[in-house]
C-alpha positions as a printed Julia matrix, in Angstrom:
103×3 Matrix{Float64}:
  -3.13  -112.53  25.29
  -1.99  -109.26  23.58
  -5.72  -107.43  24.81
  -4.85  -108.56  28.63
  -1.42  -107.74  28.23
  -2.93  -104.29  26.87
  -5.56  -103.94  29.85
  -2.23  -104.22  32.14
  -0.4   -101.85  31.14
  -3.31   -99.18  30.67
  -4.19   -99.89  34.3
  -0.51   -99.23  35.12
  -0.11   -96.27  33.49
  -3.46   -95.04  35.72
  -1.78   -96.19  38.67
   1.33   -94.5   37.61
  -0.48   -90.99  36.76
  -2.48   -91.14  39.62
   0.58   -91.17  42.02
   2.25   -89.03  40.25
  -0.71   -86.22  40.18
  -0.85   -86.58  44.38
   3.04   -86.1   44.32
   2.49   -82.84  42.76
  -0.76   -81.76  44.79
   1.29   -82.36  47.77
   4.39   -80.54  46.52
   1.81   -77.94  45.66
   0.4    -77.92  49.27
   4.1    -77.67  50.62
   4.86   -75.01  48.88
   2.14   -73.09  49.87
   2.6    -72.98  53.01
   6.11   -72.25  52.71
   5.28   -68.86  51.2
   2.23   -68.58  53.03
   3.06   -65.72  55.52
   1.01   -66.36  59.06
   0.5    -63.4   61.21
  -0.23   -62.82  64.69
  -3.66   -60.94  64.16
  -4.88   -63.77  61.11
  -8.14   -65.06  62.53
  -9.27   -68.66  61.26
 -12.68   -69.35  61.08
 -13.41   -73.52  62.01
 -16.59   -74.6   61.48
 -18.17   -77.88  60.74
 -19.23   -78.48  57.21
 -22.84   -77.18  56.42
 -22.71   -75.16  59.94
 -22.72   -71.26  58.97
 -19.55   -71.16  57.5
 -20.55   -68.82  55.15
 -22.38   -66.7   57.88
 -19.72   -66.83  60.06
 -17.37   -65.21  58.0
 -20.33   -62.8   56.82
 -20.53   -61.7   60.38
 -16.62   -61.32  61.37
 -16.35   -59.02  58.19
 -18.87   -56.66  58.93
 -17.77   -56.72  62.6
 -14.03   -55.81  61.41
 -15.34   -53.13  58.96
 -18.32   -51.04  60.31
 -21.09   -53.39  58.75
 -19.54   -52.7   55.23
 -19.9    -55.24  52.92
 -17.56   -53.88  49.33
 -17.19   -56.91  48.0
 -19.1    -58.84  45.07
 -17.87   -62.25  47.2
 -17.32   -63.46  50.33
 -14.6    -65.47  48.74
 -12.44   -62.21  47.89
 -12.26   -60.92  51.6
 -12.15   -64.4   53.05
 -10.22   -67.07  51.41
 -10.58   -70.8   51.63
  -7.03   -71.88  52.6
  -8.18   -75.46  51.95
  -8.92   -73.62  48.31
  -6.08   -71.95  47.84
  -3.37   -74.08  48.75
  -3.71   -75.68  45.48
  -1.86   -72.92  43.78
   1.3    -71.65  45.5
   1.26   -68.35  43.47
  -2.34   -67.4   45.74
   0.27   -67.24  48.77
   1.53   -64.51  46.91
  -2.32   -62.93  46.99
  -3.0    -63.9   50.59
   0.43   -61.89  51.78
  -0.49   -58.69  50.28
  -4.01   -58.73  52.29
  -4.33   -56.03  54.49
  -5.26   -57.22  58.16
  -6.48   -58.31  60.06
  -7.04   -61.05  57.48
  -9.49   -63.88  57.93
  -9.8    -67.72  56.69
């Protein structure tokens, strides 16, 4: 009795912590986007997965900067915002970004 009892409560407390980490993601995820600072010249890049993302953004960045391509990432130039709005301190990052800034 005192092993099922046991079993309950530690699947509980998984329930429980489980909840409570997508309360926070999405708090997270709100917050975000409440410091995250949209501008009229942002361009977003929407692709289908395993389409040329990567490419895509390759291409708009050299188009936007004279075929220069200063950067050791794609990543640092073009942000994921499905990435980044796990941290609300990267709105802080994605604000100072000169433009026209791409996603």
């Amino acid at each position: 009795m005192l092993i099922k009892l046991s079993i309950f409560y530690l699947s509980l407390l998984k329930s429980i912590s489980h909840l409570i980490n997508r309360h926070i993601e999405r708090l997270n995820q709100w917050l975000f986007f409440k410091l995250f600072e949209p501008r009229d010249s942002d361009i977003y890049i929407v692709t289908h997965a395993k389409s040329g993302t990567t490419l895509t953004q390759m291409l708009l960045h050299q188009l936007l900067n004279q075929g220069g391509a200063d950067f050791e990432h794609i990543y640092e130039v073009s942000p994921w915002l499905d990435d980044m709005k796990r941290n609300p301190a990267s709105a802080k990052r994605l604000n100072a970004m000169q433009g026209p800034r791409f996603f």
